[in-house]
Each structure stands twice: as C-alpha cells, then as structure tokens.
N, C-alpha and C positions, 0 to 999 in steps of 0.2 A: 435152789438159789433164789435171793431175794434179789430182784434189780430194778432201781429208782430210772425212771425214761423222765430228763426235763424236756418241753415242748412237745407233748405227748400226743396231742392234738392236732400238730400242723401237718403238712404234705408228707413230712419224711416221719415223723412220730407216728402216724394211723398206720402205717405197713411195719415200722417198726413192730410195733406193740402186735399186728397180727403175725408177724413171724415168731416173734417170740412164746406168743401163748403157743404154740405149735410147736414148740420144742419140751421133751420131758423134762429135761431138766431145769428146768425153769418154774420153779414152785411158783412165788408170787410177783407178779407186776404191780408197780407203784407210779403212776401217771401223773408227773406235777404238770399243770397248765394252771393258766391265766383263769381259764374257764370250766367250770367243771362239765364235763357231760353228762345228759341226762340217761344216757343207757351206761351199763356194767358189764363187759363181756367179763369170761369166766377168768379167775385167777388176778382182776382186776383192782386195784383199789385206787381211786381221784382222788389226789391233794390239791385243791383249788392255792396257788400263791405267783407270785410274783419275782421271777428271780433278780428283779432287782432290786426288792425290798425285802421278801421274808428273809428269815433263818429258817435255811434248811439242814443246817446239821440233825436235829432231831428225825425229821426226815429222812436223811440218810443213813442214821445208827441200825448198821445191822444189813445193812447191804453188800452182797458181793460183788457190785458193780455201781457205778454211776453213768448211764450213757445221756451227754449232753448234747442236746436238740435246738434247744430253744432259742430263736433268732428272729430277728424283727425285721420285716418289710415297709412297713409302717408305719408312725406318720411316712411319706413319702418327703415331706418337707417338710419336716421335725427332726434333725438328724441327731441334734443332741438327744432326745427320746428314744432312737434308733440305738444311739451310743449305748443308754442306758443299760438296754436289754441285752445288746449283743458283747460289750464290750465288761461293762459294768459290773453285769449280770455273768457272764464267767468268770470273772474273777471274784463273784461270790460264790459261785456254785465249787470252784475248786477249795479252797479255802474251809465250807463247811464239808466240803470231801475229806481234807486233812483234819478240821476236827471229829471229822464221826469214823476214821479211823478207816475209810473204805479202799481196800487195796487196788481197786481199780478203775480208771476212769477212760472212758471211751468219748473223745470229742467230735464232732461231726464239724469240720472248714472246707474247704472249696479248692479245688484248684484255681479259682480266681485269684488267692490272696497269693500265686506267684508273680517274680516281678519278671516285665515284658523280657523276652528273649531277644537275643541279636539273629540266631538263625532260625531254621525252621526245621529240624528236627525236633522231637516229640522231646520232654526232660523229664528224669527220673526223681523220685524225690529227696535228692540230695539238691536240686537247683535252690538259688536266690529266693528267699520271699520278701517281697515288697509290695506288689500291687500294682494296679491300675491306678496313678493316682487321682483322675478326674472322676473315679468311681466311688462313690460312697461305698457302696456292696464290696467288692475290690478291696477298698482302704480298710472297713473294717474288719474282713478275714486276715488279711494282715497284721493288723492289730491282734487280734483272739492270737495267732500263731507265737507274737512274743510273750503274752500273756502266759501262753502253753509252754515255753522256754524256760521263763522264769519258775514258774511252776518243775517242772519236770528236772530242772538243775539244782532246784534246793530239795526236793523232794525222792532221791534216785531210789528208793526203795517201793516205792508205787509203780504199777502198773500205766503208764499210759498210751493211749493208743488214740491216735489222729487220724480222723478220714478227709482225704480230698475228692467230695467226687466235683464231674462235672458239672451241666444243670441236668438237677431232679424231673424227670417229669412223670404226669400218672395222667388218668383221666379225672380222677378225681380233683384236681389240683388247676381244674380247667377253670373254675367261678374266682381260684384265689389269682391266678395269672389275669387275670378282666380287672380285675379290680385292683390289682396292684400293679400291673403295667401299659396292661391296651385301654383300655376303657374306649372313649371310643374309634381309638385307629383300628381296632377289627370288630365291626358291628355282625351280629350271629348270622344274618341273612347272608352277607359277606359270604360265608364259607357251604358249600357246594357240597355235601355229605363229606363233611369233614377232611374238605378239600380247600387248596388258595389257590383261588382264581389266577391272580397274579402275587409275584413271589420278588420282591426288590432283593436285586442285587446290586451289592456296597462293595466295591473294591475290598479283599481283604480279610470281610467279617463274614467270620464263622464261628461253632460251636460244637463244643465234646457233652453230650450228653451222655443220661443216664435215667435208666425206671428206679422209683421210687423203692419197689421191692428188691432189685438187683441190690441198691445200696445199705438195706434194711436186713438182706441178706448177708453183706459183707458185717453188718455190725455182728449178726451173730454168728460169723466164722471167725469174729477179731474175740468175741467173749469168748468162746470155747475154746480160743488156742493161748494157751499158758503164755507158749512166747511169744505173741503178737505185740509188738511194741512198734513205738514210732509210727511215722509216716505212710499211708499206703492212699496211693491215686486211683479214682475209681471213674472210670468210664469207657463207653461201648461204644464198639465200631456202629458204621462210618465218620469220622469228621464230617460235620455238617454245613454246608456252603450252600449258596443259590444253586449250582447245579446238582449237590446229590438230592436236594429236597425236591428240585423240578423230578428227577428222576425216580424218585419214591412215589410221589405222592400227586403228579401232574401238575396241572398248570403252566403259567408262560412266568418266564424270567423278565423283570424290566431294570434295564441298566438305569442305577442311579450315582450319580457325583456323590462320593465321600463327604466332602462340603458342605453339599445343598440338602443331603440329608442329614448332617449335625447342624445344620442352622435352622432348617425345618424343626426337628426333634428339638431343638431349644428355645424354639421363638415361641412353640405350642406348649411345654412346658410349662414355661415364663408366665403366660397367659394363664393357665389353669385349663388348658383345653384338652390335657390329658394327663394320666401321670409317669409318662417312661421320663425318668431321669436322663437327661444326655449321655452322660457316664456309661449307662450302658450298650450304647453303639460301641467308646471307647472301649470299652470292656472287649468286645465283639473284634474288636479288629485289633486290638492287641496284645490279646491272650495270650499265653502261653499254652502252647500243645501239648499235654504228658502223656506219660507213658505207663500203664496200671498193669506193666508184667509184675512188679513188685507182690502184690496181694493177688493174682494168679497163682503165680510162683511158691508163696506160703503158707497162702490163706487156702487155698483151692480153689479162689474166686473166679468163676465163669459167671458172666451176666446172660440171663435166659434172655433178654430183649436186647434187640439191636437200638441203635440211636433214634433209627427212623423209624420203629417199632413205636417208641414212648413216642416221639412229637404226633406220629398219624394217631394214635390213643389221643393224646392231648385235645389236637386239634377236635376227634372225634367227640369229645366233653365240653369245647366249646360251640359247636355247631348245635348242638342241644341244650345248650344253657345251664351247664352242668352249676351247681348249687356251688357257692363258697366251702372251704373246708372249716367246721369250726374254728375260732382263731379268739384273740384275748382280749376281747375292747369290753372295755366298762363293766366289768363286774367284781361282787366283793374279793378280795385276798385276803390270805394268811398274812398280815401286816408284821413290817418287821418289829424287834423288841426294842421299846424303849429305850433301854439302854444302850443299845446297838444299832445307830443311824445307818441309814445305807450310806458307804463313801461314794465319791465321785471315781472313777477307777484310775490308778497313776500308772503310768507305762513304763516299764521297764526295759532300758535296752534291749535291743535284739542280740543275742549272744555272736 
C-alpha cells in the first residue's frame, strides 16, 4: 500500500509515520509537511507543501489512503491563519482526495470539537458536536467535523474514518507544548525530575488524555480494517483532575477560584506575557467526557499508556528542555497552481 500522512512532521505525524513503516504491508509512505526534513527513514518519501495552498491531488494519485494530520497551533493570535490550515486546509486535502480517486481517508479531530454536555457521564460518539465556543482549538474541530459531514454525505462510496482522541501527549511533544502554550507559566527549573511542585486546582477542569503512539496505533487498526468507518473516541484512563495527577505524579494541590484564574490567564494573554489562550481553561472545564469502548470494541484498540503515563513522559521532556518537534514556519512550498487559487473555506451546515 501506498499512503499519503498530511502533517507528517507534527506530534501525532512522527509516531504515525513510525508505526506505519512497521507494518508490512505498508509499501510506501509519503509525508506532506510544511517542512521538509533533513533525514529519510526507510520506505520514506517528503513532499514539502502547504495544505492550504498546494494541489495535492497529484500527490495523492495512486494512494490507498489519505490520513490527515495536519493542524495549526499557531499563530496563537492569527486565527484567521489558524483557520487557514486547519479548516481551509481540509477542505482542500478532501477535495484533491476526491479528485485523485483515493478510497480512503482517515481524519484525525478531537473530542474537543464535542458540544458541552449537560450531565457527566462519559458520550459515545453518537453525541452533539459543537464545541467550546470560547475555544478557538474547540471551534475549530468543530468546524473540520461539518467539513467531514459534508464531505462524507456527498461522497458515500468512500471510505471515511474520523478520530477523536483526547489531548496527545508524548515526550517528544514537550518543546512544542513550551512554546505553544506555557512559555513562561512553567519555567524547566520549575519542574523537580519531572515533577509539579504545586498542581492548581480549578473547580471542574480536567482532561482525557492520550500517547501519541496509542493514537498513531489506532490510525493503523482504522487502515487495516475494511469496515472502519465513522467516528471512533480515543482515550486512556484515568480522567485527569488535580487529584489524580497529585496522585500520579506528587506534589501539593493549591485551590484556585475558577474566576481569578480566567481573569489571570486573560489579563496575561492580553499583555503577551504568555501564549495559553483563555479558551483553553474553558475548554478544561467544559469538556465533554467520552467514551472510546467504540474503537476497543472494533478496532481492538487498547492504549499501551495510561493517561498519567503520557502527561509524567511529557512533563519528563519538559524538565530537560526537550527540543521543539519539527513544525512549518517559513520555508519554501509546493505553491498552489495558478489557475487554482486557494479559496477561503465556506461551511456547510452541520447535517
């Protein structure tokens, strides 16, 4: 099999692409990023482009996959640029999927792009998507989802398959989390062999994580199985709160006001004194919980790491100054053709 990996590069693209060369059946990998890297593992080939600008149909001719990766963190305050890649940029990548004929396409969304629940048991993915709306990250998962709608209701003879997991984590992934959300609210001395000292606790806000290869893993249980379609939520126990992570990982819990830490986290913002988006507390405390027996169930998906497995990794990559993951700033692209402008993306009802 031939299979095209968009954002090949990022947190979830680098475990992707090493599960896959690991599997036999997997003739060749084709790695579109922003950027090309300078090493070639084996079975490997780099398309330096831009999914919001190239044509990749060419690209795509002759694949019997397409698994789409590619999502922008930043600008942090650029969001129409954000838009570009994340929103923009799938609805180009599906589009040259349907011209270059490729029967299957694997999209990687969030369970963030669910909309807030009323109670608090875990939702299967049959629930509402809507979002966070104070979330940019949030909003635009949700967005990508009706993009996938539309796509997938005019399209029914394709293959598609959607992942929600929770947040990714790896150790590798520790320089892109610095620099795209703490910067400096957790400075390296801060952390105590890969340990928090103190651990705020926020009324409320938690998190369903997931290892970057669990999810990397799920992409290639959802390629190999013929009938994998649809929806499948991906993440590993425990829910994560101020108390399981006191309990995982040590440290003292300090109660904070819901409030005073969204007015804090916004007033620092505002300033430029760091770059976590507000949105993401909101995001934090008004998740939605799911539930990933779905992709157990028929995928065979067991995640090898527990939740608190990937954040004590993480943290462990931030206490040593773990390096950025390669990512897509300023270098040349595959420009799109002339005659084929990139659009702006239109959205189409949610079905």
């Amino acid at each position: 099999m031939r299979i095209v990996v968009t954002g090949a590069t990022g947190n979830l693209g680098t475990s992707v692409l090493r599960k896959l060369r690991a599997d036999p059946d997997v003739r060749q990998l084709v790695g579109v990023a922003r950027r090309r890297p300078a090493s070639t593992p084996p079975k490997t080939t780099w398309i330096a482009a831009d999914v919001a600008r190239a044509d990749l149909a060419p690209v795509f001719e002759g694949a019997a996959a397409v698994i789409h990766l590619a999502w922008a963190l930043q600008p942090a305050r650029d969001e129409e640029a954000r838009w570009a890649t994340n929103i923009t940029g799938t609805t180009r990548v599906l589009d040259a999927v349907r011209r270059a004929g490729v029967p299957t396409v694997i999209a990687v969304s969030a369970a963030a792009a669910y909309a807030p629940a009323d109670g608090d048991a875990a939702v299967t993915e049959a629930a509402a998507i809507g979002g966070v709306p104070t979330s940019s990250f949030s909003r635009h998962k949700a967005a990508v989802e009706v993009v996938l709608d539309h796509f997938e209701a005019h399209h029914p003879h394709l293959r598609v398959v959607r992942l929600r997991p929770g947040v990714i984590l790896k150790r590798e992934a520790a320089g892109t989390v610095r620099s795209a959300f703490l910067g400096p609210l957790l400075p390296t001395r801060a952390l105590r062999g890969g340990r928090l000292p103190l651990i705020p606790d926020v009324r409320g806000a938690r998190l369903q994580a997931v290892h970057s290869f669990d999810v990397a893993d799920a992409v290639r249980l959802a390629l190999l199985h013929p009938g994998a379609r649809g929806a499948y939520n991906l993440v590993a126990p425990p829910v994560l709160d101020a108390r399981q992570v006191r309990l995982a990982l040590g440290g003292r819990t300090v109660r904070v006001p819901r409030a005073a830490a969204r007015a804090a986290l916004d007033a620092g913002y505002r300033l430029g004194a760091h770059p976590t988006e507000p949105g993401w507390l909101d995001l934090a405390v008004q998740a939605t919980e799911v539930d990933a027996t779905r992709a157990r169930a028929e995928l065979g998906w067991v995640p090898a790491f527990s939740a608190t497995a990937a954040l004590e990794e993480l943290l462990g990559g931030l206490a040593s100054a773990e390096p950025a993951i390669a990512t897509a700033a300023d270098v040349p692209v595959l420009p799109a053709p002339a005659d084929r402008p990139a659009p702006r993306a239109a959205m189409p009802a949610r079905r």
